[in-house]
N, C-alpha and C positions, 0 to 999 in steps of 0.2 A: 873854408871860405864862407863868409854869412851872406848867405843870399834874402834873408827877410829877417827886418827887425819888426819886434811887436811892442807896442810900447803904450803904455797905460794914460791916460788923460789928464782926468786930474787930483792935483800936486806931485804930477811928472813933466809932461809934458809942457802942462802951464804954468804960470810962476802963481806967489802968491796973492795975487789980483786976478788972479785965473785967465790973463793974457799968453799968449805967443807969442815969446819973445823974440827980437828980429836971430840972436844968436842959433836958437833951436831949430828959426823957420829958414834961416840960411845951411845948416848943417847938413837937413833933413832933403832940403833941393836941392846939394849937391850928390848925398845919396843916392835919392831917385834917380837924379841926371846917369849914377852909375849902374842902373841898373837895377838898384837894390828895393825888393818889396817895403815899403814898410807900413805897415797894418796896425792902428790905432784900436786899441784892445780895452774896452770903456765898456763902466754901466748905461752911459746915455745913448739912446740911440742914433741912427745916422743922421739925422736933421739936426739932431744936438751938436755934430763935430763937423757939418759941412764946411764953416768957415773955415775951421784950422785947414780940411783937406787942400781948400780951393787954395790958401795961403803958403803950402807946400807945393804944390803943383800935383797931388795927386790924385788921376783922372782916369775911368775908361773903367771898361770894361772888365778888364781884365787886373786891376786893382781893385782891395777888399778891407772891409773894415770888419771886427768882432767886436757886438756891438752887446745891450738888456746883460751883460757881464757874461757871458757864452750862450745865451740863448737864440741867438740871433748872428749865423756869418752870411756875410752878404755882400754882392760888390758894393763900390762906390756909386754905381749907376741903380743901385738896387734890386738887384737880381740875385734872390736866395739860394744858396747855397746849401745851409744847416738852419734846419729852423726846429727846435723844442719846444714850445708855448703851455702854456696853462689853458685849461679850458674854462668855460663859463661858470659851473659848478664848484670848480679849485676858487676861480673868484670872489664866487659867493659864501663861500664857506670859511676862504680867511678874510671876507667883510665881516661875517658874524663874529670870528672870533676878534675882532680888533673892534667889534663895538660892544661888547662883552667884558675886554679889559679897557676898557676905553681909549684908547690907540687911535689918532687919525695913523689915514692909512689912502694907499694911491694905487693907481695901476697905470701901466703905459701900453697902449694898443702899437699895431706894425709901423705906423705913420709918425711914433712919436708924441701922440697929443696924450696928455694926461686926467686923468678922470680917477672924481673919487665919489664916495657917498657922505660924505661929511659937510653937513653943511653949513658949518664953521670950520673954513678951509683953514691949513696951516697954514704960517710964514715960510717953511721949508717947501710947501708945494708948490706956493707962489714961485718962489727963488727955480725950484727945479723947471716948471713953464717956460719961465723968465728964459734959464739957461737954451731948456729947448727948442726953442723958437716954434711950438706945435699947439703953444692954447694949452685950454684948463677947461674941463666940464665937470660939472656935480651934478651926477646923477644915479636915482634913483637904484640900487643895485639890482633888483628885479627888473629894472629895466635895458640894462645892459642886454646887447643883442647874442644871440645864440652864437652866429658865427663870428663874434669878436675876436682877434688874436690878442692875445695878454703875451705878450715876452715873459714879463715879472711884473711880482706887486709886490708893495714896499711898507713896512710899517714906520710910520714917521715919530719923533721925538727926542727927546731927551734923553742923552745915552743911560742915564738910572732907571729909566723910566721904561726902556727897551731892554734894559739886562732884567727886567722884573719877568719880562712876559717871553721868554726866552726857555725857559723848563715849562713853565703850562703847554708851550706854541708844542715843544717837543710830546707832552703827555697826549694832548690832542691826537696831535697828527704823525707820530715818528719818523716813520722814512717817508710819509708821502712827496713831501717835498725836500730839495736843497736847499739850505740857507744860507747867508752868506751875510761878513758884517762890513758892507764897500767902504763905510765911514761909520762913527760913534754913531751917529744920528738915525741912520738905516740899518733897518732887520728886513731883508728880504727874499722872497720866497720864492723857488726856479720850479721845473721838471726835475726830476731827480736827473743826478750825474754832468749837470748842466754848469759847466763854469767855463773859467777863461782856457784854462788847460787844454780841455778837451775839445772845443770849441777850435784852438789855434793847430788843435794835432790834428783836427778831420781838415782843417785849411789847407795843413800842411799833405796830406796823403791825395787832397784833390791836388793840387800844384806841383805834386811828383817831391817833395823837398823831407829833408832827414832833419831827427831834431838839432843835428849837428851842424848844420847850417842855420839855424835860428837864433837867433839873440832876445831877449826881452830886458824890459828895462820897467822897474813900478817899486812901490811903495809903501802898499797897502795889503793887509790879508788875504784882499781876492785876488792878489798878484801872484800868492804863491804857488796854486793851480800852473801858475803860465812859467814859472818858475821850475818845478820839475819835468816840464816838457822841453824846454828848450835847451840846446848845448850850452849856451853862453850865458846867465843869470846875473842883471849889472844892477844894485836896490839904488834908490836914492839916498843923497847924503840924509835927506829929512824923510826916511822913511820908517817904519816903525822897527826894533829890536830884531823880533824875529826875522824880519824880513833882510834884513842885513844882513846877519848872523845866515840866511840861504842862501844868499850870493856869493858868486865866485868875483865878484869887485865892486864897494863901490863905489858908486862918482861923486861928484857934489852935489848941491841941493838943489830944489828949483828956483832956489832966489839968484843961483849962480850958474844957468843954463849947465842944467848937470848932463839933460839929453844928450847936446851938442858934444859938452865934454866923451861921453862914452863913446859917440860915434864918430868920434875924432882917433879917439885911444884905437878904436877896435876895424877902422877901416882907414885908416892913416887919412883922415877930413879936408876939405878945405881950407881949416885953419891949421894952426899949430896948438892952439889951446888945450888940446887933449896931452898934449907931450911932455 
């Protein structure tokens, strides 16, 4: 029986206009109505997905998002659970080296708001703001305060341009940190051991729950982490190769409420769509 579905944001959950579609946002409230967890498993943090939760109806306490791609579980009311972060120095240190390759580059503190040292902000920083609804600051990176929480920091660009500094980032730093590639455009940098995976497995051992009761559902590389944790693995129709090729089914794409679909097929849904 799947007691909590996890399911990744976006070009999963959202279509591509990065909307919530009424099909997914119907599927998902009848879910809930049954009972059923379901935990929004994203790079952006929680003020970045408040709208979709509030548009699902899910609230309280005692519901949870996995939020900075596993560095951050925390309820919906924001009360941490797992928290991994970077320190001030980890900051400082891939500022240098991404003004070194010349890399704009970001970071997200606990609250969501984003800050960088580059003071020819990207277009992608703007955008990711935009999305966050938390602001944008440039600032000085020695000025960054000691006890800032960094979840992650992001190296922004052009995916040629990020596959270049990719073997250097490794020669630097080897295992100090996790990487991860959430989309072409982002190379970014965790705690070590920090993903969605492991992230969804400490969710699961506070909430008492087996991976066999877990579903997830995603698209993308950093999905696969949540992918070997969970019993039920569903890729999206538009999700990348590999990722398909890991699942044990699957649905349609986000232009065709593939969510809705899955959680129709695998919890017999509201609708018939999934049948």
């Amino acid at each position: 029986m799947i007691k909590l579905i996890a399911i990744d944001v976006d070009d999963t959950l959202l279509d591509p206009t990065s909307k919530l579609s009424a099909g997914n946002a119907q599927a998902l409230r009848w879910a809930v109505q049954q009972g059923v967890k379901i935990v929004l498993c994203t790079g952006r943090p929680l003020v970045g997905v408040q709208d979709f939760l509030d548009a699902i109806g899910i609230q309280g306490d005692d519901q949870y998002v996995v939020t900075y791609n596993g560095a951050v579980v925390q309820s919906v009311t924001g009360q941490i659970v797992v928290s991994n972060t970077l320190t001030r120095t980890d900051y400082l240190d891939l500022a240098a080296f991404a003004d070194e390759h010349r890399t704009h580059y970001n970071a997200l503190d606990l609250g969501g708001r984003i800050f960088t040292g580059n003071t020819d902000v990207g277009a992608v920083t703007v955008l990711q703001a935009w999305e966050n609804h938390a602001g944008l600051s440039v600032v000085n990176p020695q000025e960054v305060a000691e006890d800032t929480v960094i979840p992650k920091f992001l190296f922004v660009g052009q995916a040629a341009h990020l596959d270049q500094i990719v073997t250097p980032f490794k020669e630097r730093f080897g295992d100090r940190f996790a990487t991860v590639r959430s989309t072409p455009i982002f190379f970014e940098a965790l705690q070590p051991g920090v993903d969605k995976g492991t992230a969804l497995a400490a969710l699961c051992a506070h909430l008492g729950f087996q991976p066999s009761e877990v579903m997830g559902i995603g698209d993308e590389f950093n999905d696969l982490p949540m992918f070997d944790f969970v019993g039920t693995a569903v890729a999206m129709g538009n999700g990348r190769a590999q990722v398909r090729a890991a699942a044990d089914w699957v649905t349609a794409d986000n232009a065709h409420d593939g969510v809705a679909v899955a959680v129709n097929k695998y919890l017999g849904g509201a609708t018939n769509d999934g049948n």
